[in-house]
Each structure stands twice: as structure tokens, then as C-alpha cells.
C-alpha positions as CSV (number, residue, x, y, z in Angstrom):
1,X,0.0,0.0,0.0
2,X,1.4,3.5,-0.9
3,X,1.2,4.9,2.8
4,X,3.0,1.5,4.0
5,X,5.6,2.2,1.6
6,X,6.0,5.7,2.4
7,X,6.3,4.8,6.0
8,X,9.2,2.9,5.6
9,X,10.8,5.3,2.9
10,X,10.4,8.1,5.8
11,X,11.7,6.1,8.2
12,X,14.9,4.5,6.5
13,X,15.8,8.3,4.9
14,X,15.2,10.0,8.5
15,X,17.7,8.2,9.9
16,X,20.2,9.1,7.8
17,X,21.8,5.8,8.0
18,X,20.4,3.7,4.7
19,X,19.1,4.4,1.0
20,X,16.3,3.1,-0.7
21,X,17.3,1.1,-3.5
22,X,13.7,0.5,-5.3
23,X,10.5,-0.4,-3.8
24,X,7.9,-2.8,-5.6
25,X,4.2,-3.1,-5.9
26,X,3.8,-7.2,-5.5
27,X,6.2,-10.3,-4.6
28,X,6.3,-10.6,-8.5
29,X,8.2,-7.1,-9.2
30,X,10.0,-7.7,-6.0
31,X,11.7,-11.0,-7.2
32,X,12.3,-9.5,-10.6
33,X,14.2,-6.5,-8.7
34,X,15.8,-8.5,-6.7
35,X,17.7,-10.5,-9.5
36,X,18.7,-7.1,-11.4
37,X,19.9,-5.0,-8.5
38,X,20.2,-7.0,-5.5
39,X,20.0,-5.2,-2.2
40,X,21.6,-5.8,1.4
41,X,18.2,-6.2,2.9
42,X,14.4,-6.2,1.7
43,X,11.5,-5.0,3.7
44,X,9.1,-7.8,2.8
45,X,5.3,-7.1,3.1
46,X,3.2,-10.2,3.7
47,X,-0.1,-9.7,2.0
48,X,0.6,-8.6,-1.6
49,X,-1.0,-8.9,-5.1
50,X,0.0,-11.5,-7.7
51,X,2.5,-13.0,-5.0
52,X,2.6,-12.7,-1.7
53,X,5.4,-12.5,0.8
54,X,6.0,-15.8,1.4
55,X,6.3,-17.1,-2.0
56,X,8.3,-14.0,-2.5
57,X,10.5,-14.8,-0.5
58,X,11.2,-18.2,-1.1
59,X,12.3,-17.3,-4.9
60,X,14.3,-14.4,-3.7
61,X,16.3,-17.0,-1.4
62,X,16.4,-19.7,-4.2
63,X,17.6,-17.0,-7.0
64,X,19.3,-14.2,-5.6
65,X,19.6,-14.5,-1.8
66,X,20.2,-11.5,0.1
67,X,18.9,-10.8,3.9
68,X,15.1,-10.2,4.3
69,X,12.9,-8.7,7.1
70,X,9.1,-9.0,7.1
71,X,7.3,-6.1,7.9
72,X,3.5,-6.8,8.7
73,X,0.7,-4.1,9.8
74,X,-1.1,-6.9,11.7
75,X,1.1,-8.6,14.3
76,X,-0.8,-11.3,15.8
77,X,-3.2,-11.6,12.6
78,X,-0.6,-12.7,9.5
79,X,1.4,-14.7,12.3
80,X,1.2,-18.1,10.0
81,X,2.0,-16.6,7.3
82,X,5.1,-14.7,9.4
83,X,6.4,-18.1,10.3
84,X,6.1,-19.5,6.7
85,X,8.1,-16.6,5.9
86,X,10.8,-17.2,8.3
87,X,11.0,-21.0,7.2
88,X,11.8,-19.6,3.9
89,X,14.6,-17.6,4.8
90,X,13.5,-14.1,6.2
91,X,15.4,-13.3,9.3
92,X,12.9,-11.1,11.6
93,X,9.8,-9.5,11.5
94,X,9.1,-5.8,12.3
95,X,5.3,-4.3,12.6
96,X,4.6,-1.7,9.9
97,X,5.6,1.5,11.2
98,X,2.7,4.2,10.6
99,X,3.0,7.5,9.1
100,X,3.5,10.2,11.6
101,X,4.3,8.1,13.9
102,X,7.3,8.5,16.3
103,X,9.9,11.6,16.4
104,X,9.6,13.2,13.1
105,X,8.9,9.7,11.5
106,X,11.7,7.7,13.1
107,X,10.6,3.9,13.8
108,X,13.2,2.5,16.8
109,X,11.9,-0.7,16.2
110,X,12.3,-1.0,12.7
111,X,15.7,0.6,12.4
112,X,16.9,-1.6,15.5
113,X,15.9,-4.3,13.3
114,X,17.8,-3.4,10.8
115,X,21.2,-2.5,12.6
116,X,21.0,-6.4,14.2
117,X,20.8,-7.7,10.4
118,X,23.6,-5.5,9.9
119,X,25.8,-6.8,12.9
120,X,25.0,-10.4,12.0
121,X,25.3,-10.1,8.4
122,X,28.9,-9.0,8.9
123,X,32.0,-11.6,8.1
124,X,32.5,-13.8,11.3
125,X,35.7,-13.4,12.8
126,X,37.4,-17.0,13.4
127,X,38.0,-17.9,16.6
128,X,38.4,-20.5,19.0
129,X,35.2,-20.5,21.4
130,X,36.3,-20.2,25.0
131,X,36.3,-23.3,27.3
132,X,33.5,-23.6,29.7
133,X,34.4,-24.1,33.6
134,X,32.7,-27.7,34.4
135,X,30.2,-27.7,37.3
136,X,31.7,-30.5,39.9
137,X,28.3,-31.6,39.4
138,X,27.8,-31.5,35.6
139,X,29.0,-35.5,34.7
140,X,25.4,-37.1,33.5
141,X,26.8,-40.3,33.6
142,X,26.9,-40.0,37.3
143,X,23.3,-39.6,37.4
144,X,20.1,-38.1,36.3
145,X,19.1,-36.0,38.9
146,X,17.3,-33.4,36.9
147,X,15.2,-35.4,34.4
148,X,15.2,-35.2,30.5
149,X,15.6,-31.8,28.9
150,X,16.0,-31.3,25.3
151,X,17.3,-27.4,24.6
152,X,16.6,-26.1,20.7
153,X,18.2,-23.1,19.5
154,X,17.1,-21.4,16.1
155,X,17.1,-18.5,13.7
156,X,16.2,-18.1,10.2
157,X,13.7,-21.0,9.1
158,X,13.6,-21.7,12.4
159,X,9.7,-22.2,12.7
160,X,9.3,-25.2,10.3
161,X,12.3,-26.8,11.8
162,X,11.1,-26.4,15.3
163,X,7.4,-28.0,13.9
164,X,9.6,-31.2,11.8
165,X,11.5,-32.3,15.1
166,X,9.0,-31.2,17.3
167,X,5.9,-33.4,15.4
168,X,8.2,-36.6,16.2
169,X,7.5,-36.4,19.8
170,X,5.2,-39.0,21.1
171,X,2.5,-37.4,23.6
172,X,4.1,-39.5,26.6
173,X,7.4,-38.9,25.7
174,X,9.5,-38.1,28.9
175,X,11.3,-34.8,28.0
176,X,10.9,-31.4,28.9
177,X,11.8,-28.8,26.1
178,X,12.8,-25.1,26.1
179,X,13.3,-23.3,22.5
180,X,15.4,-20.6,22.0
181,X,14.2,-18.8,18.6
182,X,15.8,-15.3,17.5
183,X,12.0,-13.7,17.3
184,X,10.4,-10.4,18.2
185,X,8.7,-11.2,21.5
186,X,5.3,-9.6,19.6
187,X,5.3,-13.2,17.5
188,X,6.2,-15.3,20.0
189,X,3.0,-16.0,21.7
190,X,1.9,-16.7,17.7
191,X,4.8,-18.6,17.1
192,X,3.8,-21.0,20.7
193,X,0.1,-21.2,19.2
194,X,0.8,-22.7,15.9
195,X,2.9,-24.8,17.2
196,X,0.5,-26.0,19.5
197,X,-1.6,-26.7,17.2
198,X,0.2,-29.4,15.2
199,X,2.1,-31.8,17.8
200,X,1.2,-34.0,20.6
201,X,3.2,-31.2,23.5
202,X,1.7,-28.6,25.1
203,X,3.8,-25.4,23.8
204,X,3.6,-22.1,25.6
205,X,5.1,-19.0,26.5
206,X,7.5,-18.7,29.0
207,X,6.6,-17.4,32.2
208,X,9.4,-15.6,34.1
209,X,10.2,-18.0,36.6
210,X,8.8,-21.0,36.1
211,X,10.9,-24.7,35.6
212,X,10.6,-27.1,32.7
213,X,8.6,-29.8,33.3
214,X,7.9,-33.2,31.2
215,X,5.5,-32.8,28.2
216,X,6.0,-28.9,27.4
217,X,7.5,-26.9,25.2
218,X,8.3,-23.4,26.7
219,X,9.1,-20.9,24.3
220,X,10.6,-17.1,26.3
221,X,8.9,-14.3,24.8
222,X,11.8,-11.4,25.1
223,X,13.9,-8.9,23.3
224,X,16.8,-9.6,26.0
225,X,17.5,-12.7,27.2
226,X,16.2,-15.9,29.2
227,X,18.9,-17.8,31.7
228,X,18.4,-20.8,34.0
229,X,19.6,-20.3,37.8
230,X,20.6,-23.0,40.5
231,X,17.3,-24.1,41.8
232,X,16.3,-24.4,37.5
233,X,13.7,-21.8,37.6
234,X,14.1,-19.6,34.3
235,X,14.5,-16.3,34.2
236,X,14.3,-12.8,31.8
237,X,17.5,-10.8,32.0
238,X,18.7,-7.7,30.5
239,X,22.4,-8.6,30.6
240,X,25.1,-9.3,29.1
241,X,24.0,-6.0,27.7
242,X,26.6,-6.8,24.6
243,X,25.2,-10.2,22.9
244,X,23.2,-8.7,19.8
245,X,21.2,-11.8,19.5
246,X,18.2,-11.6,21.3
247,X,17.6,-14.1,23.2
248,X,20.8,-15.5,22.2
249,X,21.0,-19.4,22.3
250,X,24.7,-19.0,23.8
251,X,23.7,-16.9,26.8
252,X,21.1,-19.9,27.9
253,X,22.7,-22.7,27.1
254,X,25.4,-21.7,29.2
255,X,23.3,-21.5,32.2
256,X,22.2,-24.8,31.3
257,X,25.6,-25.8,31.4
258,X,25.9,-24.5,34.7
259,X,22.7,-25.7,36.6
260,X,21.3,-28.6,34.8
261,X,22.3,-32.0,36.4
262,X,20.1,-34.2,34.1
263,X,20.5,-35.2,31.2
264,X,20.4,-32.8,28.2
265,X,19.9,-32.7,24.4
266,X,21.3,-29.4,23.2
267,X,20.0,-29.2,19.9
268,X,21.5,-26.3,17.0
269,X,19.5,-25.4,13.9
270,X,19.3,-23.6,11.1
271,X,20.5,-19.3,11.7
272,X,22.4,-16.5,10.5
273,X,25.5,-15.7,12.8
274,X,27.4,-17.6,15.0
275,X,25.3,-17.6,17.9
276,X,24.9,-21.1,20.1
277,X,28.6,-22.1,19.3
278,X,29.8,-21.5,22.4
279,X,26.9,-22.5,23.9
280,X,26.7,-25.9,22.3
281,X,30.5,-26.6,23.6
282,X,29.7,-25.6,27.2
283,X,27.1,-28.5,27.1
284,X,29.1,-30.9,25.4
285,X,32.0,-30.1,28.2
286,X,29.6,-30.7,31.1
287,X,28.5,-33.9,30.1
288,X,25.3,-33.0,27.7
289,X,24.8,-34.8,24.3
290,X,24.7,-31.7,21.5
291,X,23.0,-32.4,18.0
292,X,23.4,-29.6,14.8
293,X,21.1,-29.2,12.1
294,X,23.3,-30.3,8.5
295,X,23.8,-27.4,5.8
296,X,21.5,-28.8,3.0
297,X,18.5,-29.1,5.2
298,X,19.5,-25.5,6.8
299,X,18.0,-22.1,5.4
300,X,20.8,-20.5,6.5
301,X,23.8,-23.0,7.5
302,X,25.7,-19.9,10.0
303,X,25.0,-20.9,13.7
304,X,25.3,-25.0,13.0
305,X,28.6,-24.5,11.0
306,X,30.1,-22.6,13.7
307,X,29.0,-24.8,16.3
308,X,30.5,-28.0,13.9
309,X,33.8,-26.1,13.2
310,X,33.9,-25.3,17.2
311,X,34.2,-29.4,17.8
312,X,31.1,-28.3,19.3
313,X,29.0,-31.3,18.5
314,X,28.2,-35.2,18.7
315,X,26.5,-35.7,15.6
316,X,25.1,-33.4,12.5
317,X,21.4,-34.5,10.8
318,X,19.5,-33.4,8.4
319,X,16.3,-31.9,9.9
320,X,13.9,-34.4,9.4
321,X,16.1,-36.9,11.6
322,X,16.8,-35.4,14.4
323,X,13.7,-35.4,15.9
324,X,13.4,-39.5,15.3
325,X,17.5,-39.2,16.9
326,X,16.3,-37.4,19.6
327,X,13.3,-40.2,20.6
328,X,15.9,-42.9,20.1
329,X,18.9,-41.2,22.2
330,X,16.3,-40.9,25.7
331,X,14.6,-44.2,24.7
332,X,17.8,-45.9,24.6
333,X,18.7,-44.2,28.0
334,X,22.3,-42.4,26.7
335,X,25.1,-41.6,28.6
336,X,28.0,-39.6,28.8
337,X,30.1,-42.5,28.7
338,X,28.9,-44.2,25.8
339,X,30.9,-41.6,23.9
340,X,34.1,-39.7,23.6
């Protein structure tokens, strides 16, 4: 829509930061632009003429890939369609900013959006992930004292790889699960309710300190973070104020790392970045079994390739098997010692 469009144009030239390469009418023109002057990042709209967002999305990514954030006037109303989106390849999704709104047309949101896409979009410096302290009570093998808990950390095309791993669970299957998902925390209570809707768990939003518990997935609905303390209640936490990623999968797996004395599955998938590296080799040195996502099944293959190159990892599956890996590992009743 014209005043959408001129929303954003006001916004990105207000800021003084960014230029407007072209806009288009339709997913069609968009994907046609794309291929003849690709840009750093698209605003993608979701409901569109001829083609919508999604498929638009999914052709830019196939053709001429290049970063994409969804932009949607209704939050909670297109949030199917914003996860169909994201399993195609768009990073993030921003509401619509209106015209007239905000400081002489700034939109915080939006341009705080777009400054993260920068950050992560930037070349990855190589280097060695630092070595986590172990717990002197962190050896599974010495006992299950906590119960099952399978941790899931994703990014771009996140969502469908969440629902393909997640639809393998049985209804009794004795885990508890906590998913970290690089999301604005307006889609998250979307993202817990379509989920819900097509496997066996009960999936909800985090509340701030609450424990996992067997047969629920609890997704934390935040633009900071989400850590674990001692007694395994969960918390939301401003800090460390300087982890772009938000939440950031390394910042709570860590604290898993720390404070969970079960057994856990720390699972990596499919993200831009390099964030859950470290976190995956803090599990893996306290005694945890940690499973990345494999780069053809991956939208983006950033945050399981790091964790891989880190020596991070036990094993690395396409999507559609970890899920099935994941029933057979607690079924089989896995220990630390059963490996190197």
C-alpha cells in the first residue's frame, strides 16, 4: 500500500543511515528487482497482489539471496503466514511503522531491526570459542538427577524446523523442552500457538520463573535474554548488555551448562551468525549430548557451521532426523560414557 511504503521510505531516509534502492508493488516485481539489482536487505510485506510475501520470499532465497525482514501491519493476525516466511529464509519480522508516527517519522523498532541484520550479516571473525568451567556436578553419567531436557536453538527457518522435530515427539514422551528462537517477542505467543496446534506437546510462552517440566515446550517471549539459575527456575534478563542476539541461544545454554544436572539434548539449527557455538560446547564439556542441524536441510547454515567447526557437536542430521535421533537417544537411555 502507498502509505506503507511511504512509511518505511520516511523512516529508513530519517535516519540518515540507509538508502532506498527500489521499492515494488507485488512479490512478483519484487523478485524481478531483486535479480537485477540485488540489495543488502528487503522490507518484505506479507499480504501482496500477484505473489505474496512468502512465495516472494522463497524465490528471492532460491535466486538471488540476500537478507530479508518482514514487515506486517497486523502482528498477531498474519502470524502463519510470518512463520512460513521465516521458514523460507527471512530473518525477523518488524510491525509496519505508521506514518506520523514516532519523532519526526523515526521507527526504533524498525531501524533496531535493521542495525542487528547488519551486525550479524557482517564476516565472522574466526576464533576459538572459550572453554567452559565444568560444574563438579555436571557428569550425566553420574546420574540423572534433573530429568530429561531437550534445549533447541534457532534462527532463520527456524519455525518449520522447530514443527519437523517437534511433530516426532510422542504425547508421553518423557522430555521437557525449552526453545530458543531469534524472534520479536510480539510473534512469540503466535509462534507457541501454531505450534501447538500441530504436535502432541503442550507449547507455551514462558513465564518468568517457572521450571521445565515433562511434556511442554516453553518458548521465552523477550527482546533480551532468558537464563536458567541453580534451583532451574528460568528467568528474563537484561544482561550481558553486549550479545546482539536476542535471546541469544549461547547466553542460555550456558546456564544450562551451569545448573542442569540431568541429562540434556542441546540441539542447533538452522540461523544466521554464529550464535549457540559456544553455547553448544559448554554442554558438550559438562556432560550433555549436543546435536546440529546439517547445511543442505538449513535455510541459513551460520550458527550449525560454527557450532560444527567449534568441535562443538556429537553428531550433525538433516532436519527431518533429528527429531526421530532425539526419541531414540532418551529411549535408549544415553550416557555420557557411551561416547568420547
Amino acid at each position: 500500500m502507498p502509505m506503507a511504503v511511504e512509511a518505511l521510505r520516511r523512516a529508513l531516509v530519517v535516519s540518515g543511515r540507509h538508502q532506498v534502492a527500489w521499492a515494488a508493488e507485488n512479490g512478483a516485481v519484487a523478485v524481478s528487482l531483486a535479480a537485477k539489482d540485488t540489495p543488502d536487505l528487503i522490507l518484505m510485506d506479507l499480504i501482496m497482489p500477484v505473489m505474496d510475501g512468502v512465495e516472494a520470499t522463497r524465490k528471492i532465497m532460491q535466486s538471488t539471496p540476500c537478507n530479508i525482514l518482514v514487515v506486517t501491519a497486523s502482528v498477531s493476525g498474519n502470524s502463519g503466514k510470518v512463520f512460513e516466511a521465516m521458514g523460507a529464509g527471512a530473518l525477523d519480522v518488524v510491525a509496519t511503522p505508521v506514518t506520523g508516527s514516532g519523532k519526526q517519522g523515526r521507527s526504533p523498532a524498525l531501524l533496531q531491526k535493521i542495525d542487528r541484520i547488519a551486525q550479524i550479516s557482517q564476516p565472522a571473525t574466526r576464533s576459538k570459542p572459550k572453554v567452559a568451567v565444568k560444574s563438579a556436578r555436571s557428569q550425566v553419567s553420574a546420574g540423572n538427577t534433573h530429568g530429561n531436557l531437550i534445549a533447541i536453538g534457532s534462527s532463520t527457518g527456524g519455525p518449520q524446523a522447530l514443527l519437523q522435530i517437534l511433530a516426532r515427539f510422542p504425547s508421553d514422551f518423557p522430555v521437557s523442552v525449552i526453545v530458543i528462537q531469534h524472534m520479536d517477542k510480539k510473534f512469540t505467543a503466535g509462534l507457541a500457538n501454531w505450534l501447538n496446534s500441530q504436535v502432541h506437546f503442550n507449547v507455551k510462552v514462558l513465564d518468568e520463573g517457572e521450571r521445565p517440566r515433562v511434556g511442554t515446550v516453553l518458548i521465552p517471549s523477550t527482546d533480551d535474554h532468558v537464563i536458567m539459575h541453580m534451583d532451574t527456575t528460568l528467568h528474563y534478563s537484561r544482561e550481558p548488555r553486549d550479545n546482539f542476539y536476542h535471546p541469544s541461544v549461547d547466553v542460555f545454554f550456558k546456564s544450562l551448562a551451569s545448573h542442569w544436572y540431568g541429562s540434556c539434548l542441546g540441539v542447533l539449527l538452522t540461523g544466521m551468525g554464529r550464535d549457540g557455538a559456544e553455547g553448544m560446547l559448554a554442554l558438550k564439556q559438562n556432560g550433555h549430548y549436543p546435536i546440529a542441524q546439517d547445511r543442505r536441510s538449513s535455510v541459513v547454515f551460520g550458527m550449525p557451521k560454527a557450532a560444527i567447526e567449534a568441535g562443538a557437536v556429537y553428531e550433525v542430521l538433516p532436519v527431518h532426523e533429528i527429531g526421530t535421533r532425539i526419541v531414540e537417544l532418551i529411549d535408549n537411555g544415553w550416557r555420557l560414557d557411551h561416547h568420547d
